[in-house]
C-alpha positions in Angstrom: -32.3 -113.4 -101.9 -34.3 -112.6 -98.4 -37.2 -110.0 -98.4 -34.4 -107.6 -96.4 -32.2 -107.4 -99.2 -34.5 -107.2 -102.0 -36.2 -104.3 -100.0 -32.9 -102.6 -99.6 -32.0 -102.8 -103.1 -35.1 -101.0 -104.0 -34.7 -98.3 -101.4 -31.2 -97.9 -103.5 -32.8 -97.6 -106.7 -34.9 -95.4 -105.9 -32.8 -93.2 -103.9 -30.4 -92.9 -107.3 -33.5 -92.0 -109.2 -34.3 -89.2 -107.0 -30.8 -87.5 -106.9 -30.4 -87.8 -110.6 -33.9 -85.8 -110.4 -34.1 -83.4 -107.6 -30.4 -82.8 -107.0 -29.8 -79.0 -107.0 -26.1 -78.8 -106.3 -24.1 -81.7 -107.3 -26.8 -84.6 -108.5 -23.6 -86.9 -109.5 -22.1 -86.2 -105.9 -25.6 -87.3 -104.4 -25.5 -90.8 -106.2 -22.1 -91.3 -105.7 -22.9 -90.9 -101.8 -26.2 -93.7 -102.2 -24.0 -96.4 -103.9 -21.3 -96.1 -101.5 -23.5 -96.3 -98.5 -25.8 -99.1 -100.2 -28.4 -101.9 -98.0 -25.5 -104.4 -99.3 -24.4 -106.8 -96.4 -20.7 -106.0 -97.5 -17.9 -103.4 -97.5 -18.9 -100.5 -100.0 -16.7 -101.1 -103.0 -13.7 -98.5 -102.9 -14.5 -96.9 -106.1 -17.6 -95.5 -104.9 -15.9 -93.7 -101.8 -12.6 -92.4 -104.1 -15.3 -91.0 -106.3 -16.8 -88.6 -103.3 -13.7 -87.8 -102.2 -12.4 -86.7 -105.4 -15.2 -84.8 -106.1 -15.5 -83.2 -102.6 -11.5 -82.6 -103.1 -11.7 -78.8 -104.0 -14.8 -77.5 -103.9 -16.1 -76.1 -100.2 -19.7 -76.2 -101.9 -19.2 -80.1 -102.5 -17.8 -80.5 -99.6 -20.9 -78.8 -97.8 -23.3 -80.8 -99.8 -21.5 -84.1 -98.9 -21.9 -83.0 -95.0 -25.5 -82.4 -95.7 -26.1 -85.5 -97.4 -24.8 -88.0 -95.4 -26.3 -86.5 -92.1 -30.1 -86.8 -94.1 -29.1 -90.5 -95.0 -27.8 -91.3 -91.2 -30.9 -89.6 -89.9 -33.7 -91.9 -91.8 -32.4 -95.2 -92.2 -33.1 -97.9 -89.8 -30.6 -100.2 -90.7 -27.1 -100.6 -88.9 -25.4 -101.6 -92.5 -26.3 -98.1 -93.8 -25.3 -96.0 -90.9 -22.0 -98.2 -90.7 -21.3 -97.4 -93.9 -22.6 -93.3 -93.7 -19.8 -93.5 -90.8 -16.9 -95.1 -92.7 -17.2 -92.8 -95.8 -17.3 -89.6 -93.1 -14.0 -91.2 -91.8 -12.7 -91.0 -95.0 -13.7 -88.1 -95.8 -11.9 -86.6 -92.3 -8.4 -88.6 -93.4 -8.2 -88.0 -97.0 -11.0 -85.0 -97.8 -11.3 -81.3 -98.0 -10.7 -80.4 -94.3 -13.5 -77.8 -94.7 -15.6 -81.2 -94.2 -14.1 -81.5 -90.3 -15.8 -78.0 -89.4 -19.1 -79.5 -91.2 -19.3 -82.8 -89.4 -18.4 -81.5 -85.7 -21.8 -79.5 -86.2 -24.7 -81.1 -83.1 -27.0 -82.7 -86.1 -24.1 -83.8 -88.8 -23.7 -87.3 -87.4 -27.5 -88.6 -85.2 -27.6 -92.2 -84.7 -30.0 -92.4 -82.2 -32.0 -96.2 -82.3 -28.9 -98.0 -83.8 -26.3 -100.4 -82.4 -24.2 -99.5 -79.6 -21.1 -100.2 -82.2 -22.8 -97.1 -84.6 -23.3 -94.7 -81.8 -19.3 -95.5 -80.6 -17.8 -95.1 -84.0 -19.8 -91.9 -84.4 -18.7 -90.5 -81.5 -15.2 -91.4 -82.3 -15.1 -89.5 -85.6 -16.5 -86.7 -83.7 -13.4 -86.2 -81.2 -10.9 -87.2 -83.8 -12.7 -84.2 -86.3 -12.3 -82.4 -83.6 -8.9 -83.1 -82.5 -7.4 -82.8 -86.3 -9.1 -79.2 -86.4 -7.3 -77.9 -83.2 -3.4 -79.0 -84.7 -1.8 -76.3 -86.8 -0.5 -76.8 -89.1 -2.6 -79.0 -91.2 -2.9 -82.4 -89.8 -1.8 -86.1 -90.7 -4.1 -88.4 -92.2 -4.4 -91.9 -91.4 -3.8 -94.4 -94.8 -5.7 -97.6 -95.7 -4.8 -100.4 -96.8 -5.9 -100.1 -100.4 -2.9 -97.1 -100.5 0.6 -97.3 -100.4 2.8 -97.6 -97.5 4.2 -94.6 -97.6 4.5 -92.7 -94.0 2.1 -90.6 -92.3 1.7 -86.8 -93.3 2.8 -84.1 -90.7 4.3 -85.7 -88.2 4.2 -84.0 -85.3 7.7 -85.0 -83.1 9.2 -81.5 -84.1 6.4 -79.4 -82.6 5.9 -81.6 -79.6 9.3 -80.6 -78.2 8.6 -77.1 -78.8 5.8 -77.1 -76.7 5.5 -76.2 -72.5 4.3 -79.1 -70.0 0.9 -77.9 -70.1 0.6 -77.8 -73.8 1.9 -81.4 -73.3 0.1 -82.8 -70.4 -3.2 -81.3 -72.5 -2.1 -83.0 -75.6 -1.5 -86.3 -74.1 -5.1 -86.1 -72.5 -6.7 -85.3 -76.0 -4.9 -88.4 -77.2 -5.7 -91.0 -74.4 -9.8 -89.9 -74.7 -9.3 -90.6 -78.1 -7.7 -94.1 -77.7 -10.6 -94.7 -75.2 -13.2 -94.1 -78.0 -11.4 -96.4 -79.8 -12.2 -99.4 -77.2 -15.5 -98.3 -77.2 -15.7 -99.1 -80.6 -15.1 -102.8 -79.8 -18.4 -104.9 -81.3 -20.1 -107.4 -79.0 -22.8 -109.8 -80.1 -23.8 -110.4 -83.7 -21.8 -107.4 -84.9 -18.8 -109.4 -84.7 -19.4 -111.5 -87.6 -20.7 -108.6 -89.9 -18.1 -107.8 -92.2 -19.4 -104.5 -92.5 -18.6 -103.9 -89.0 -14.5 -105.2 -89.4 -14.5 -103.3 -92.5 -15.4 -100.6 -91.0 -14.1 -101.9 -87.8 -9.8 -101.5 -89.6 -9.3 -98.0 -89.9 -9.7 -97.1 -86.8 -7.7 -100.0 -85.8 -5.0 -98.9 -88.3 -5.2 -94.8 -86.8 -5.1 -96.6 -82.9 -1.7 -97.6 -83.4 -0.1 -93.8 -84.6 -2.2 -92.3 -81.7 0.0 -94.7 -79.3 3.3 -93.5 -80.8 1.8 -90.2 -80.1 1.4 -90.4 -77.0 5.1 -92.3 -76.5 6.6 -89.6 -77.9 5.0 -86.8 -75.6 5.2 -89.2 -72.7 9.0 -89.2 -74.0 9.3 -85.3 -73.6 7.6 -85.1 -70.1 10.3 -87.8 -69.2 13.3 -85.5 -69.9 11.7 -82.4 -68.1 10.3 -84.9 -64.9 13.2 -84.5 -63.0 13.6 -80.8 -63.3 9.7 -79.9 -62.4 7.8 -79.0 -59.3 6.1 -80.6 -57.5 2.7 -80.3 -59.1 3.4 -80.6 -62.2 5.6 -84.1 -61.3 2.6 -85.3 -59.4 0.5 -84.9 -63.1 3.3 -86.2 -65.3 3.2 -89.3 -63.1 -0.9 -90.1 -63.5 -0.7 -89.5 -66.9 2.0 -92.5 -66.8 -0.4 -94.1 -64.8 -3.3 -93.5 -66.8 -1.1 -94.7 -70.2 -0.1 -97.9 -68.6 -3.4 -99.1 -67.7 -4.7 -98.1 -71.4 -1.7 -99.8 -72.8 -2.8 -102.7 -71.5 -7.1 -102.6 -72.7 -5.3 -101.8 -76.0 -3.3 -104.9 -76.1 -6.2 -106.8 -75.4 -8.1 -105.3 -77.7 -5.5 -105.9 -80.2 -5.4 -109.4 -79.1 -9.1 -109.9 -80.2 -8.7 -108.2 -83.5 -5.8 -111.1 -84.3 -8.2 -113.7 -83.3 -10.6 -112.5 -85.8 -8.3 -111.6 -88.7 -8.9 -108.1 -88.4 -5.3 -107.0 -88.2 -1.8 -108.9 -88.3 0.6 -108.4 -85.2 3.0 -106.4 -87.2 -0.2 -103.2 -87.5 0.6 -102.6 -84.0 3.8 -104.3 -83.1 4.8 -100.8 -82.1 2.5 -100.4 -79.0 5.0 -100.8 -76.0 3.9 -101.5 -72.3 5.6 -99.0 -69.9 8.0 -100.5 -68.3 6.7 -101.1 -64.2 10.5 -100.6 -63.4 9.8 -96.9 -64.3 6.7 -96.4 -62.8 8.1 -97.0 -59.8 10.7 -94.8 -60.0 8.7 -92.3 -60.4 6.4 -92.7 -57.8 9.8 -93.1 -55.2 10.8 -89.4 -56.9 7.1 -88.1 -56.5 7.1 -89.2 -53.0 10.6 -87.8 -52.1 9.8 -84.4 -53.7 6.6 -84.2 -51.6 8.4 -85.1 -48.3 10.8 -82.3 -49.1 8.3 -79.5 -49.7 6.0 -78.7 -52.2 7.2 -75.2 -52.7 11.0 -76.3 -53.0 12.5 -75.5 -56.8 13.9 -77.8 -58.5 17.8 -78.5 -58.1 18.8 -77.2 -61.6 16.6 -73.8 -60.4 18.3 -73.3 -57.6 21.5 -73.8 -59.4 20.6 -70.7 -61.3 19.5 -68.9 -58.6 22.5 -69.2 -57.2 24.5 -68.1 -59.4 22.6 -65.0 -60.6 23.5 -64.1 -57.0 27.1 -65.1 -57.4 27.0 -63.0 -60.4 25.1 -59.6 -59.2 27.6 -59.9 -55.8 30.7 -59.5 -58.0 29.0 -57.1 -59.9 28.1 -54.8 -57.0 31.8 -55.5 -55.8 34.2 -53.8 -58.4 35.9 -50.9 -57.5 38.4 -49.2 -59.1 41.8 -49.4 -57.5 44.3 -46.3 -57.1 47.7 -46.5 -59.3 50.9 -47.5 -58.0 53.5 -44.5 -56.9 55.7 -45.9 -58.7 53.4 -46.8 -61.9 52.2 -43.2 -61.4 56.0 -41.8 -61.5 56.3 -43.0 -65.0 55.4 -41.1 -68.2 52.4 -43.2 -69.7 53.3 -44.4 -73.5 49.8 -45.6 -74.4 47.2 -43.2 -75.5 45.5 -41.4 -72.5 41.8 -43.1 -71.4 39.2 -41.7 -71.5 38.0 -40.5 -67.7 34.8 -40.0 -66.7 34.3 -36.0 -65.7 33.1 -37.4 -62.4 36.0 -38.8 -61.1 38.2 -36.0 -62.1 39.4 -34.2 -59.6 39.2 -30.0 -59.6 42.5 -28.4 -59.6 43.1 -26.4 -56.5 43.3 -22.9 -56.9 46.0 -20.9 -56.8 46.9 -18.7 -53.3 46.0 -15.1 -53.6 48.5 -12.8 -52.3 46.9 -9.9 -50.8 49.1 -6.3 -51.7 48.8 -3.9 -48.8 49.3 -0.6 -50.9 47.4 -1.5 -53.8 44.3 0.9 -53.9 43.0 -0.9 -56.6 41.4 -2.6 -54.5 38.0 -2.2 -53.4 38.5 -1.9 -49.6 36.8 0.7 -48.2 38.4 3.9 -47.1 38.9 3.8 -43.0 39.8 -0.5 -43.7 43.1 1.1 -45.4 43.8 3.6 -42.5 43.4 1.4 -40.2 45.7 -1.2 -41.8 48.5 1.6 -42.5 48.0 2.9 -38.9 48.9 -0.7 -37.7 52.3 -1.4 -40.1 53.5 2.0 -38.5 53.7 0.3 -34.6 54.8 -3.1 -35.5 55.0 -5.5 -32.5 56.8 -8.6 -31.4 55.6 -11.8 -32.0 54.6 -11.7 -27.9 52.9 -8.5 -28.2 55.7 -7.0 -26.4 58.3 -3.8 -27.3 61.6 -4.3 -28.4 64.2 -2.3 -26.6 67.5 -1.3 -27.9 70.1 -1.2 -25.3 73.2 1.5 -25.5 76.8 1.3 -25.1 76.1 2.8 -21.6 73.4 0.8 -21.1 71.0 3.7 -20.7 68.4 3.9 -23.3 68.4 6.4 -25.7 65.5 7.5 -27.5 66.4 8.9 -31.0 64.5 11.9 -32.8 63.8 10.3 -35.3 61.5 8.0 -33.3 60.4 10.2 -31.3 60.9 13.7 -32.8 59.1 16.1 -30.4 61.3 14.8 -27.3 64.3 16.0 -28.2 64.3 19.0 -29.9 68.4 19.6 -29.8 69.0 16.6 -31.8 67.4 18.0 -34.4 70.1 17.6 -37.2 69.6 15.2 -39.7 72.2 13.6 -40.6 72.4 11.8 -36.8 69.2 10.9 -37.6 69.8 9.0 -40.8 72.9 7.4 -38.8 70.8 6.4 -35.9 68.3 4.8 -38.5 70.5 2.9 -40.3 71.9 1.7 -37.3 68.8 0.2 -36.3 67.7 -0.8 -39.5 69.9 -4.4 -38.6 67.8 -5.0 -35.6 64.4 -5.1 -36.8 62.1 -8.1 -36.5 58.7 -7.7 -38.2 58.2 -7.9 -41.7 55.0 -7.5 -43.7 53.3 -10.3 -46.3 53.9 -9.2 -50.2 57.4 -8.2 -49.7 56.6 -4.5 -48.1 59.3 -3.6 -45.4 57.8 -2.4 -42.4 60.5 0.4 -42.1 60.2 1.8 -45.2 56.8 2.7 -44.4 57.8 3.5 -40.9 60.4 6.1 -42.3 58.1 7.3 -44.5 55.4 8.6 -42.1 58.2 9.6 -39.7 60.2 11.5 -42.6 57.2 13.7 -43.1 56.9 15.0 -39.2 60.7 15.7 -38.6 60.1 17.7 -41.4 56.8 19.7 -39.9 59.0 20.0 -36.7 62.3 21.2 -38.1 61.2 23.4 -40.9 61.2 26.8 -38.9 64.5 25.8 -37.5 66.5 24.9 -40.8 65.1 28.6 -41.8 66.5 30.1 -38.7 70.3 28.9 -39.5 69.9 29.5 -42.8 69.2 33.3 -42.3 72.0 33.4 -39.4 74.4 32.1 -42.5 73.3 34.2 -44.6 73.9 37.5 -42.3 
């Protein structure tokens, strides 16, 4: 046994003794922590690290404690054995602990490496994006599984909420999981570290996790290739660098992958999965990009125009129905289904009825000289020319009767030969007043009551000749 490990086993011992002492919180957590992360030149021993994590399990104080110890044990060794294996139990505790410990270890002094191996500093700051990346999925994320588990498949797999998601979500997603991949090729030893078999112990589960994050990013890189061909232009142009950007990782990982057979770090069927995109499609994409552009940036995609178009189409024929009138003959017939129901707008107001103005009525307010006036003008009733009506004789000489004119002849004055010259005219006249009123009828009545102003003293006169 070298000086180096007999001084490490000491620095073991004694750290045990102190927790058992001095331990405030969890003293059996704090030893559990030193044998797991012992000066041993050899993986911790997987009873150790089940231990933490089944005491860190349910208990946010434990799981606070853990944090707290591991950071004090990374922060004062000197030796790359113990910080390797500080960092491996932390990844642990990110896959298959509390996740109350992710939000602990993402704090700036939970994970300081500083004056250790460039392979320590890159794993750190590989379980620093991954904690971070597991805290922003919701729900709850998978956890990678070892190899001293079962096969059984990885929890919460995220395919269903993937297609759910918009092309930004996506295009953000995929660039969360390619810096992640590239932290993984960081974590690629060089020099003596590759022979340490703390370093490929170590080295395995993030080998193991590598290969899900690729068929992460296949199956986003899968979605963004349905909606390609039915985005703008912008968002093409960034759907076609992150197939760029994929490709050329895809390849570093395959070489990386390559190296981890040579060594026996990992059989080809861990990441027989991990596909090369196909050069075939690249360039079809590219042709697409560079046929969208030359068309115009600000041109929507054909499927957007489609529906354009028809929400056109569709508010055209809208704007375009009008009711059409009912056939005559349609109209004729009595209608056997029950009567619609019509809007009061389009009914139309009954006309009203005519109003048939009576002449004599004086009901009616009309003012006093209006009704002269009108019975003034029945009594000389006038052609439809304006003109008067003359009756010729048998003689052909006109005769004027008394009873139209009463104070021309004054021996006519009988009567009788008035009546007969009346009704003997009666036959001849023209005009006739609205409301069924007969012109002469009035006209006799006016003319009744002066023969009988003129011929009054005269009736009296024969009457007393008679009489003596």
């Amino acid at each position: 046994m070298s000086i180096r490990k007999a001084l490490g086993a000491v620095k073991d011992q004694t750290s045990i003794g102190i927790a058992k002492v001095s331990a405030a919180i969890a003293p059996e957590l704090d030893v559990a922590i030193v044998r797991a992360t012992s000066h041993e030149d050899a993986p911790a021993e997987d009873r150790h690290v089940r231990e933490v994590v089944t005491l860190t399990a349910h208990s946010r104080p434990y799981t606070a404690a853990c944090a707290a110890s591991l950071s004090r044990r990374l922060s004062r060794t000197r030796d790359y054995v113990v910080a390797a294996k500080c960092l491996a139990l932390a990844h642990r505790l990110v896959a298959d602990g509390d996740p109350h410990f992710r939000h602990e270890l993402v704090r700036p002094a939970a994970l300081r490496v500083v004056g250790h191996s460039a392979f320590v500093r890159a794993y750190a700051l590989y379980l620093d994006h991954r904690a971070r990346f597991l805290i922003s999925l919701l729900p709850a994320p998978r956890t990678v599984r070892f190899a001293d588990e079962t096969g059984s498949p990885p929890r919460g797999s995220t395919a269903a909420t993937v297609q759910e998601m918009d092309t930004e979500a996506l295009l953000g997603r995929a660039l969360q999981l390619r810096q992640l991949l590239d932290r993984v090729l960081a974590c690629r030893p060089s020099g003596g570290a590759r022979q340490s078999r703390v370093v490929l112990a170590t080295l395995y589960p993030v080998v193991k996790e590598s290969t899900q994050l690729c068929s992460d990013v296949a199956v986003v890189l899968a979605v963004l290739l349905d909606r390609f061909f039915d985005m703008d232009y912008p968002d093409c142009v960034k759907v076609f660098e992150a197939h760029v950007s994929t490709a050329k990782q895809t390849d570093d990982l395959l070489a990386f992958y390559g190296w981890c057979d040579d060594v026996r770090l990992a059989r080809p069927a861990d990441f027989a999965d991990v596909k090369r995109i196909d050069d075939k499609l690249l360039e079809t994409l590219e042709q697409f990009v560079r046929e969208r552009g030359r068309a115009g940036h600000s041109s929507p995609p054909p499927w957007q125009q489609q529906q354009q178009q028809t929400a056109q189409s569709d508010e055209l024929d809208m704007n375009g129905i009008k009711a059409l009138p009912a056939p005559e003959h349609h109209a004729a017939e009595p209608s056997r289904s029950a009567p619609e129901k019509v809007a009061p707008e389009q009914m139309a107001p009954p006309p009203p009825p005519p109003q048939t103005g009576d002449l004599v009525d004086l009901r009616e307010p009309v003012v006093e000289d209006e009704q002269e006036n009108k019975l003034a003008l029945a009594l000389f009733s006038g052609t439809e020319n304006g003109g008067w009506v003359a009756f010729p004789s048998d003689d052909a000489a006109e005769v004027t009767s008394a009873w139209q004119t009463p104070a021309a002849e004054a021996g006519k004055a009988e009567w009788e030969l008035a009546l007969v010259e009346t009704a003997s005219k009666l036959s001849r006249q023209k005009a006739s007043m609205g409301g069924g009123l007969d012109p002469l009828l009035l006209h006799g009545m006016y003319d009744q009551g002066a023969v009988r102003q003129q011929f009054g003293p005269q009736r009296g006169r024969h009457r007393g000749a008679r009489a003596a």
